[in-house]
C-alpha positions as CSV (number, residue, x, y, z in Angstrom):
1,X,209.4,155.6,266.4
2,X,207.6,157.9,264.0
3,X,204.6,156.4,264.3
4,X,204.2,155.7,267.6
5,X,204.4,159.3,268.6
6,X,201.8,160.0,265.8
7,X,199.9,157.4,268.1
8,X,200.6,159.2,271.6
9,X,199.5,162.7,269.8
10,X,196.7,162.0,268.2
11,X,195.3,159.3,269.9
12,X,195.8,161.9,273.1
13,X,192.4,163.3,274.3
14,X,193.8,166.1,275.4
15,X,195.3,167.0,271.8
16,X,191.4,167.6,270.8
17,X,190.1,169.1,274.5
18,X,192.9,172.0,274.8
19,X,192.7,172.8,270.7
20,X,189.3,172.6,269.8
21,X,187.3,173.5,273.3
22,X,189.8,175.7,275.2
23,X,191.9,177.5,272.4
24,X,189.6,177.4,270.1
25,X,186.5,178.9,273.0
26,X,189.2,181.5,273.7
27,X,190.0,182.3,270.3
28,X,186.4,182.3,269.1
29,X,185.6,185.2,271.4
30,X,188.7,187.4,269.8
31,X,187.4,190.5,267.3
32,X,188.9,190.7,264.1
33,X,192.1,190.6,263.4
34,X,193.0,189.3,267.6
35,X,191.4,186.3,266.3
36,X,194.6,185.7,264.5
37,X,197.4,187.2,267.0
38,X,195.9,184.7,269.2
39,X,196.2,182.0,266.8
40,X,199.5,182.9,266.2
41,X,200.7,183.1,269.6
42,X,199.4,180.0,271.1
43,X,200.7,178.0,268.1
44,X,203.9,179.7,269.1
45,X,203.4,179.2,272.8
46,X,202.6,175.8,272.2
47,X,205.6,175.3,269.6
48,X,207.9,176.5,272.4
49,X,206.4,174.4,275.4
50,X,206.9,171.5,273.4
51,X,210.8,172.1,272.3
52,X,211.6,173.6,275.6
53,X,210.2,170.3,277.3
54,X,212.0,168.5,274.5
55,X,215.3,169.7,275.9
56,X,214.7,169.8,278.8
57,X,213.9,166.0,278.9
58,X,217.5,165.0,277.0
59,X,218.9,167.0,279.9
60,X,217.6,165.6,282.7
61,X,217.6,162.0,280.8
62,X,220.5,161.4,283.6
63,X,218.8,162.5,287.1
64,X,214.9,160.5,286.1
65,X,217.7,157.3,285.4
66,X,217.1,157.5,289.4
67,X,214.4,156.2,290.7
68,X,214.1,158.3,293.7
69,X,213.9,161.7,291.1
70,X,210.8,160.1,289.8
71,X,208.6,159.4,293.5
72,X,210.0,163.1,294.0
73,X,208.7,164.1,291.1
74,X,205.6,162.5,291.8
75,X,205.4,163.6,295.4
76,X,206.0,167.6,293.8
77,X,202.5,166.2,291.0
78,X,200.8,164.9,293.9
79,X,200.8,167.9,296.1
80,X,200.6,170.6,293.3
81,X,197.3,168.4,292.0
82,X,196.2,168.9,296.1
83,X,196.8,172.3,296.1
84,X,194.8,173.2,293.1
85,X,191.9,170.9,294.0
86,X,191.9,172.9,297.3
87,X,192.0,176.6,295.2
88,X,188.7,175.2,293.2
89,X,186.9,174.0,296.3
90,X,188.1,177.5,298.1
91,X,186.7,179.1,294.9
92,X,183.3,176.8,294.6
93,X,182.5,177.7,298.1
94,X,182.7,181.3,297.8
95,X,180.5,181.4,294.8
């Protein structure tokens, strides 16, 4: 079990895109010592997301059982994912 969620985190391109490019982008333009509270609190931001979602997936272990919860789940993805491709457009064509 170990080892295959060493496989799902590091073999995850996203691991690499959101720590290296985005934090890491984000961090690098920090002064002094605000390189390190934002260090800090991303690592703690990201420590929470990750135990929060933890949880949060034993709990609702029960309701995704359903299949139903899942296509409305995926109908809620689906239409978030549509509404954010429409904000960028919105904000591509006003640039």
């Amino acid at each position: 079990m170990l080892s295959a969620l060493a496989v799902i985190t590091l073999a995850n391109p996203h691991v690499y895109l959101d720590t290296v490019v985005l934090i890491g982008s984000i961090g690098a333009q920090q002064d002094g010592w605000y390189k390190w509270y934002f260090v800090i609190g991303a690592a703690c931001a990201s420590l929470t997301w990750f135990v929060v979602l933890a949880f949060a997936g034993r709990k609702l272990q029960g309701v995704f059982a359903n299949p139903k919860a899942w296509r409305i789940l995926d109908t809620l993805t689906g239409a978030m994912m549509f509404v954010l491709a429409w904000w960028v457009y919105q904000g591509l064509q006003s640039a």
